[in-house]
C-alpha positions in Angstrom: 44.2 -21.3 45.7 43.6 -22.7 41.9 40.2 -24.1 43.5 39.2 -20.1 44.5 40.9 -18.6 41.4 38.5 -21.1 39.6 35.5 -20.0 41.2 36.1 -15.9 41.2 36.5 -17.0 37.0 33.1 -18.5 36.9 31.5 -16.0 38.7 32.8 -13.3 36.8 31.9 -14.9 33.1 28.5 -15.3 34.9 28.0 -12.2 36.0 29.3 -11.3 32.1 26.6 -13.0 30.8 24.0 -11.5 32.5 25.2 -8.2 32.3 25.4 -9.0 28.2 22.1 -10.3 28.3 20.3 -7.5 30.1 22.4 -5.4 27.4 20.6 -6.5 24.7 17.3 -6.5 26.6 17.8 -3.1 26.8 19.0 -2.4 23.4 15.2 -4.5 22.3 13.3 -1.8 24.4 15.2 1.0 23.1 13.4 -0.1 20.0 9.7 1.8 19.8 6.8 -0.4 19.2 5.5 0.6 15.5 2.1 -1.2 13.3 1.1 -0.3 9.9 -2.1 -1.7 9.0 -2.4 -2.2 5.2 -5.8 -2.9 3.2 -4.2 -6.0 1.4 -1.1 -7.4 0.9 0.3 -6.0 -2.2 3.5 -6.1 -4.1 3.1 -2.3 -4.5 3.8 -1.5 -0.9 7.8 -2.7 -1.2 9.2 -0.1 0.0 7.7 -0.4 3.0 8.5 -4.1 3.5 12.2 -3.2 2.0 12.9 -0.5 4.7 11.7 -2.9 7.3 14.1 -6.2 6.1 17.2 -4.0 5.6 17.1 -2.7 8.9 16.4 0.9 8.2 13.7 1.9 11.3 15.5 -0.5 13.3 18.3 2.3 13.1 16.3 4.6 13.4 15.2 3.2 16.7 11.8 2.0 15.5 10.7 -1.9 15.0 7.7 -1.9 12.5 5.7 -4.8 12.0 2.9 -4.7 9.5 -1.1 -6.0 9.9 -3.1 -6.5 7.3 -6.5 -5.3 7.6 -9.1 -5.6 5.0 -12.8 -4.1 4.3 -11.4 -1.0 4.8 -10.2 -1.7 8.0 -6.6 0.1 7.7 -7.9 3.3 8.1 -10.4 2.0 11.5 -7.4 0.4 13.4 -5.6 3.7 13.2 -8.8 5.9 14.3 -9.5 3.2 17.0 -5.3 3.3 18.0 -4.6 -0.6 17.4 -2.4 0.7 14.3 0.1 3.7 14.5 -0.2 4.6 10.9 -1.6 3.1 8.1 -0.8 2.9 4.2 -3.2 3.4 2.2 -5.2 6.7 0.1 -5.5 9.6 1.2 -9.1 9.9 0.1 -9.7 7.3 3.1 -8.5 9.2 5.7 -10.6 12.4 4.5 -13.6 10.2 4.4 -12.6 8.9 8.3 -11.6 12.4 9.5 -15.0 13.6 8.7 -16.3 15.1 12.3 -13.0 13.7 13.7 -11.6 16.1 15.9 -7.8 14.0 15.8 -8.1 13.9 11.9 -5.3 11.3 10.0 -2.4 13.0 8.3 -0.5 11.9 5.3 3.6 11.9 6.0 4.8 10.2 3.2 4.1 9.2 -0.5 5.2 5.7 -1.2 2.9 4.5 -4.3 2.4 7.5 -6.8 0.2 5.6 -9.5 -3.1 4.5 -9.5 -2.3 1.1 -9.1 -5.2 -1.1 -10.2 -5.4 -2.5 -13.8 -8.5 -4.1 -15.4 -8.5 -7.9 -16.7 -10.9 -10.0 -18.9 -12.0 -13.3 -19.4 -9.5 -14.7 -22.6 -12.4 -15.2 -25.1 -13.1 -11.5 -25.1 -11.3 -9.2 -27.3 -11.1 -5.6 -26.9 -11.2 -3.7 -30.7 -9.3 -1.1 -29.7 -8.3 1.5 -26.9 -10.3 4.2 -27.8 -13.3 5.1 -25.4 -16.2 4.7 -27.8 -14.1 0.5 -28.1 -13.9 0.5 -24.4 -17.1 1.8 -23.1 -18.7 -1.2 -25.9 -16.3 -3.8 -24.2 -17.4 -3.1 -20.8 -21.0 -2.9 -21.5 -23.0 -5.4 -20.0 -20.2 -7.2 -18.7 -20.1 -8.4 -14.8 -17.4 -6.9 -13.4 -15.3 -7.9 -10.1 -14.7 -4.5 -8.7 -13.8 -5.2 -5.1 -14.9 -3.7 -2.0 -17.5 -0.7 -2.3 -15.9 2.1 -1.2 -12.6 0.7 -1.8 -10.2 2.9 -4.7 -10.0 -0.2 -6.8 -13.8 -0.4 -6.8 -13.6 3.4 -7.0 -11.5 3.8 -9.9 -14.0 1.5 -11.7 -16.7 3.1 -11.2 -15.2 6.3 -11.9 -13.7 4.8 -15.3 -17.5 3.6 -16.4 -19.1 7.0 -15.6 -16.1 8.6 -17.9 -17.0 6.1 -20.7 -20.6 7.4 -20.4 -21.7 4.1 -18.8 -23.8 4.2 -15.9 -22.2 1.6 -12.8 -26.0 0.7 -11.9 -27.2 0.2 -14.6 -25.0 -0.3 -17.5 -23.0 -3.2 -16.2 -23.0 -5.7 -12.8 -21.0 -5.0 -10.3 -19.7 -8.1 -8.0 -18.1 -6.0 -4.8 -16.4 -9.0 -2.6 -14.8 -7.7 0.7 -11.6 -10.0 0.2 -9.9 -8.2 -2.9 -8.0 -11.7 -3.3 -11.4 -13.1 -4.3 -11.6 -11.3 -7.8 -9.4 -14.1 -9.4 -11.7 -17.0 -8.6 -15.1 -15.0 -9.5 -13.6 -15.0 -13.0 -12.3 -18.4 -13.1 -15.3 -19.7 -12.1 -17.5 -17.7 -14.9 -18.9 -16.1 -12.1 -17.7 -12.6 -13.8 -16.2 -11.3 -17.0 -13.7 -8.5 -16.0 -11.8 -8.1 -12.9 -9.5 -5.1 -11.2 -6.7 -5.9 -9.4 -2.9 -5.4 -9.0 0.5 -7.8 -8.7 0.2 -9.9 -7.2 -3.2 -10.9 -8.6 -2.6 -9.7 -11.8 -0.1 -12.4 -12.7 -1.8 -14.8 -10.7 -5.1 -14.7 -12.8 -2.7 -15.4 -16.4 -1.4 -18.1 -14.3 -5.0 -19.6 -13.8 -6.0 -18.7 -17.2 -8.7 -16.4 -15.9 -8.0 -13.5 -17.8 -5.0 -12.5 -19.9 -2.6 -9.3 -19.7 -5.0 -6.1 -18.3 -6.6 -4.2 -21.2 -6.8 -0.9 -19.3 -4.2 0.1 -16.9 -5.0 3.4 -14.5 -2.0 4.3 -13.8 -2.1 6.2 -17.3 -3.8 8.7 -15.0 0.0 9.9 -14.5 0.8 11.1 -10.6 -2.2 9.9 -8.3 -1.4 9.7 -4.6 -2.7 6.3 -4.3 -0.8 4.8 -1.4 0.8 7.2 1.2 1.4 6.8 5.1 -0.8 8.3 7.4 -0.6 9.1 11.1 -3.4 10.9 13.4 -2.7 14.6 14.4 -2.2 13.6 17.6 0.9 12.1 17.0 2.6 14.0 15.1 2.0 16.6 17.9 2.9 15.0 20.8 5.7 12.4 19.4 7.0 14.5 16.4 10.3 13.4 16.8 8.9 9.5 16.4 7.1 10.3 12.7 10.6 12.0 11.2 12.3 8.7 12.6 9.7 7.3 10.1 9.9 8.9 7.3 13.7 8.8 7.2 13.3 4.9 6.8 10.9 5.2 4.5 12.5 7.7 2.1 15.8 4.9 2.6 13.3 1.8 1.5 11.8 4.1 -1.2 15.6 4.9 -2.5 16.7 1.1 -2.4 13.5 0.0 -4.2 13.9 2.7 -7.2 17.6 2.4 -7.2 18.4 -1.4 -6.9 16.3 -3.4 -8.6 18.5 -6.9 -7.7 17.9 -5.9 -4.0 14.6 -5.3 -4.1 14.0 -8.5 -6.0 15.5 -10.5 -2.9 13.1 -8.5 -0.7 10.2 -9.3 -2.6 10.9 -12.9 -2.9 10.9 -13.3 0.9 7.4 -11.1 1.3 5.8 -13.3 -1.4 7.3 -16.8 -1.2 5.1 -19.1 -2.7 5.0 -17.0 -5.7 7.0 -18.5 -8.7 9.7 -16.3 -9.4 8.5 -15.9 -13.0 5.5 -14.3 -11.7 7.3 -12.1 -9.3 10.1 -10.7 -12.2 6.9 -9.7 -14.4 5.3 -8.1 -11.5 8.3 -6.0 -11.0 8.8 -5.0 -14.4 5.0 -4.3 -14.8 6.1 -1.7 -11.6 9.6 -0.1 -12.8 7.2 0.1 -16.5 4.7 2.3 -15.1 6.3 4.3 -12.4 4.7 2.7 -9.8 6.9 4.1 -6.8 7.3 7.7 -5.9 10.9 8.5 -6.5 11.0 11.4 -3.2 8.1 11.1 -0.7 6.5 14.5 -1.6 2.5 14.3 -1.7 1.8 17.3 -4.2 -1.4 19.0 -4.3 -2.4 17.7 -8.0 -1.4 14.1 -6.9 -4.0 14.5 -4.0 -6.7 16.5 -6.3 -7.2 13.2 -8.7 -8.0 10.6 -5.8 -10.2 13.0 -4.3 -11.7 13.6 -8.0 -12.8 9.6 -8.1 -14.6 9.8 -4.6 -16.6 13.3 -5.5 -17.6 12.0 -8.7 -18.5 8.5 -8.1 -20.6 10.2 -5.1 -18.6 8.5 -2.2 -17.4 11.4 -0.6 -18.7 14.9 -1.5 -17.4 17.7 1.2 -14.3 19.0 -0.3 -10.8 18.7 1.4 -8.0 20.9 2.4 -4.7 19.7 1.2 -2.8 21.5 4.4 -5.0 19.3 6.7 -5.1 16.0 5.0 -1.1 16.1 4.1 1.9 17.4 6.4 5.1 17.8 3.7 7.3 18.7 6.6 9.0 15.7 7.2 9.8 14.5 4.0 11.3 18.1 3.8 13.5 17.8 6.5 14.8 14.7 6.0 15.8 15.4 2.3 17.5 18.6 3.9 
């Protein structure tokens, strides 16, 4: 009898463990399949990595994983449906929905400042910040702008052209896919200015390549510069999928603007062979200027400056409609 009760036990914690474990294969596919692609892996993009370690589209039913894809190749894994969304500007997707009958659509702001700074070699000394100083300081310089097309190589263009300088002509422009490569092109002598962001910025003092950035866009003041896009054909089909999303977001967008000691911890995992030193001044460099959008709205004058860069510097000339490039609705219902 002990011998039988023994058995029927065994059988039953067996059967316990397999119903337990088919549980919690079951809870794994109740979680929907999410990519981002990202241009470059930047310290800017936080939030996104925040909502994502704290769990917050896992509650929402959602398990986001993040590729990076560089040359420009964000906005191409989306249009090609290897990536469900992508963050990045929205001056991209316009440029990609161009012809595209299932055109990308911006949900959700995440990086409301230009974020790309301007470095220089040590041994040059800027006079002063005015633009006659500036446009004399730049002149004749090589400069590391990054990828052609690309809004950091953009935005430098664009900043020349202001200064009266002509990109062509005026100065030399060294366009390296790989943004990370901007550091060593200085280093090596091989140029005398730089753009970039955290964490290159910090990493070039580090190397002694250049010193503290001399020009800083995000002066430009609201400037939709990193947002997430999805195509159209998603949000029609699997609505209730992008509101899942956004909800997260707006939660990592919260945590990063609201508590700095958390975010910190967040970063520090993300970026982990970055010193710690480097990684405090890259977040006060970030809470300094603004760096995060504080609700997820995409306003019209926020779009109207990116788009700006990319008619001026002749990239992209065809004009836009806000109502088609950004969809507000989400962001709206969730902060209802």
């Amino acid at each position: 009898m002990k011998k039988f009760m023994w058995v029927a036990l065994s059988l039953m914690m067996a059967a316990g463990l397999i119903l337990s474990g088919c549980g919690s294969s079951g809870e794994q596919k109740k979680l929907k399949e999410i990519v981002i692609a990202e241009p470059v892996h930047l310290i800017a993009y936080l939030p996104l990595y925040a909502a994502i370690d704290k769990g917050y589209f896992k509650e929402e039913g959602l398990n986001v994983k993040v590729m990076t894809a560089t040359g420009g190749a964000h906005v191409t894994s989306v249009v090609s449906g290897d990536a469900w969304g992508d963050i990045g500007g929205p001056e991209s997707n316009q440029i990609a929905n161009a012809g595209s009958k299932d055109p990308i659509t911006s949900v959700v702001n995440v990086v409301n400042r230009a974020n790309v700074y301007l470095m220089a070699n040590p041994e040059l000394k800027l006079k002063d910040d005015s633009k006659k100083s500036l446009a004399a300081f730049m002149k004749g310089k090589t400069i590391a702008a990054g990828r052609y097309g690309g809004s950091p190589n953009l935005l430098t263009r664009w900043l020349l052209m202001d200064l009266g300088l002509n990109p062509e002509k005026d100065v030399k422009l060294e366009e390296p896919a790989d943004a990370a490569a901007v550091v060593s092109l200085v280093s090596q002598g091989k140029a005398d200015m730089a753009n970039g962001a955290e964490p290159q910025i910090n990493d070039g003092i580090k190397k002694g390549a250049w010193g503290e950035p001399f020009y800083g866009f995000p002066s430009l003041g609201d400037y939709a510069y990193s947002v997430i896009s999805v195509k159209q054909s998603t949000i029609k089909k699997d609505p209730e999928t992008v509101q899942k999303f956004v909800n997260a977001m707006l939660k990592g967008l919260k945590l990063v603007n609201g508590n700095k000691t958390e975010a910190f911890n967040v970063l520090k995992k993300e970026f982990p062979t970055a010193s710690e030193e480097s990684l405090k001044a890259s977040m006060d460099r970030a809470y300094k200027d603004n760096l995060w959008s504080k609700d997820g709205i995409i306003t019209p004058e926020a779009v109207a400056k990116p788009m700006d860069v990319v008619r001026k510097t002749g990239i992209y000339t065809k004009g836009y409609q806000y109502d088609k490039l950004v969809n507000m609705s989400f962001v709206k219902k969730a902060s209802k």
